[in-house]
N, C-alpha and C positions, 0 to 999 in steps of 0.2 A: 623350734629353732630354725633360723631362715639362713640357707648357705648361700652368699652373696658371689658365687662363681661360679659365672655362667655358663652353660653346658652347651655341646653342638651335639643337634638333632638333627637326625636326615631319613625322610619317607621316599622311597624311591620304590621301585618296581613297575611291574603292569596294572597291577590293579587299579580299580576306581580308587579313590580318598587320600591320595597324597596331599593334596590342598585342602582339603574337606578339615583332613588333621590337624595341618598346620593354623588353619582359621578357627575352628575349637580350642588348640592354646593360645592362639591370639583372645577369645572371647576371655577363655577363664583368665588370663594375666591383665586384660583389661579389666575384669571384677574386682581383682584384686588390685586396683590402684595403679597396676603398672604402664608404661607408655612404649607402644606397640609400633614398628614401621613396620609397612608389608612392601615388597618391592616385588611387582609381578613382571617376571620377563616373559618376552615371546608372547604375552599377552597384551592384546589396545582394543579388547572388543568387552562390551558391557555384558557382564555376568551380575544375575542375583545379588551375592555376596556382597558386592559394593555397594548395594540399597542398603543392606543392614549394617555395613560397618563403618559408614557416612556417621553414624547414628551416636557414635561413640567416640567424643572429644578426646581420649587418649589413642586411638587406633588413628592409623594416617598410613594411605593406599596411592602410592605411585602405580603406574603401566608402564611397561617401557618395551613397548612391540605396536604394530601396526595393527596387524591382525593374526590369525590362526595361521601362519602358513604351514603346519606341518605337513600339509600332504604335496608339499612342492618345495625347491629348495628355498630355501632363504635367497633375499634380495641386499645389495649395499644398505639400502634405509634399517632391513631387522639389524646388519648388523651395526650400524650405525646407533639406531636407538636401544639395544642390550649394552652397547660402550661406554654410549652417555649415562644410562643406568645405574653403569657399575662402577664409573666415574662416582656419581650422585652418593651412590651407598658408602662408597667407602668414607668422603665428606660426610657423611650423617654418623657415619661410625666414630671418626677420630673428634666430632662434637659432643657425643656421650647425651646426646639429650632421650634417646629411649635403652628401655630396658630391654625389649626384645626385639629382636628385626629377623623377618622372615624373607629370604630367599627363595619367592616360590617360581617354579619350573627354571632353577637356574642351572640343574644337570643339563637340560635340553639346550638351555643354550650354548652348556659346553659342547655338547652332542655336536649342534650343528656348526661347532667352530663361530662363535659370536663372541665368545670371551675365550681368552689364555686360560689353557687347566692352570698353568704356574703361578698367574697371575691371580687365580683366585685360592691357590693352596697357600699364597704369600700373606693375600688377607684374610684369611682362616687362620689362621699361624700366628696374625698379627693381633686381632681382634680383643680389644680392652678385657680383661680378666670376667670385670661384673656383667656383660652384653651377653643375652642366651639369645644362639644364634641356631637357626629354623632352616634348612636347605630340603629343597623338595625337588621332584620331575624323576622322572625314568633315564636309570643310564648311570647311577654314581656309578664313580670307578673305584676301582681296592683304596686305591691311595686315598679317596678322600674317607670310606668305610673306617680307613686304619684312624685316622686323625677323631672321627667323631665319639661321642660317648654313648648315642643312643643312634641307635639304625633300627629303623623298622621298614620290612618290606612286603609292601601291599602285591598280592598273588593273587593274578586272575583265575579264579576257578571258573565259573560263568558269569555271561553277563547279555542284555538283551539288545544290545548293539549288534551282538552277531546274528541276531534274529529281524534284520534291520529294522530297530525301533528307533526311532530319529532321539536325539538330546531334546529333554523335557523342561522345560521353562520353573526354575526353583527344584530340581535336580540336578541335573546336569550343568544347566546355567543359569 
C-alpha cells in the first residue's frame, strides 16, 4: 500500500554520506517511476554524480554555487546564486511536476547566511502534502530537526582526509 504523503528527510552531521544518501533515494524513487529534482547549493563544480544522473530522464540536477568556497567566506555571487536557487525551488515546488526534490547542502547555506532560516522553515511548512522532501549539509538546527520525520546523522568516526589523502575521483567526486 503506497502512502502518498510526503515525508521530510534530513542527513546532516560531519560525516562523509549526506549526499551520498540523498542520491541513493533519488536512484531508488527514480526506479520506481518517480521524478526527482536535485537542487545542489553551494555547489557549481563537477562532481562524478552528475555523469550518472544525466543518465536518467526522471532525475533533473540544478547547481546553484560557483564553486566550493567553504574554506573562505562566501562572496555576493554565492549568495546571489543560493537566492536565485531557492527562488527556482520553490517555482518547481508550487508546479508539482516532481515527486521528490532534494535540497542538498541547503544547511550549509543556511550556515553561511545565503538563504533566510525563516524563509526556508516557511517553505518546509508550505510544501504540497504529496512532494517528499530531502534536506542535507551539516548544521541543521533543532527547529528544522523538530519539523522533519526522518533525521539521520552521519558521525565522523575516522576518516582519511585527516591522514591527508586528497578527494578521489568517483569517491569523493
Amino acid at each position: 500500500m503506497e502512502d502518498n504523503y510526503g515525508k521530510i528527510h534530513i542527513y546532516t552531521g560531519n560525516g562523509k554520506g549526506k549526499t551520498t544518501a540523498a542520491l541513493g533515494l533519488a536512484l531508488r524513487a527514480a526506479g520506481a517511476g518517480k521524478n526527482i529534482f536535485i537542487a545542489q547549493f553551494v555547489k557549481g563544480m563537477h562532481y562524478s554524480e552528475l555523469v550518472s544522473l544525466e543518465k536518467h530522464e526522471n532525475i533533473t540536477v540544478k547547481q546553484y554555487g560557483r564553486s566550493c568556497f567553504i574554506e573562505q567566506e562566501p562572496v555576493i555571487e554565492d549568495i546571489l546564486a543560493a537566492q536565485a536557487g531557492f527562488t527556482e525551488v520553490k517555482e518547481i515546488i508550487i508546479q508539482a511536476n516532481y515527486n521528490v526534490v532534494i535540497l542538498d547542502e541547503i544547511f550549509i547555506a543556511l550556515y553561511y547566511k545565503l538563504i533566510k532560516s525563516e524563509d526556508l522553515i516557511t517553505f518546509v511548512k508550505s510544501k504540497p502534502e504529496n512532494i517528499e522532501l530531502i534536506m542535507t549539509g551539516r548544521y541543521a538546527t533543532d527547529q528544522f530537526i523538530e519539523i522533519a520525520d526522518l533525521v539521520t546523522e552521519m558521525k565522523e568516526i575516522k576518516h582519511y582526509y585527516n591522514n591527508k589523502i586528497p578527494a578521489r575521483l568517483g569517491i569523493e567526486f
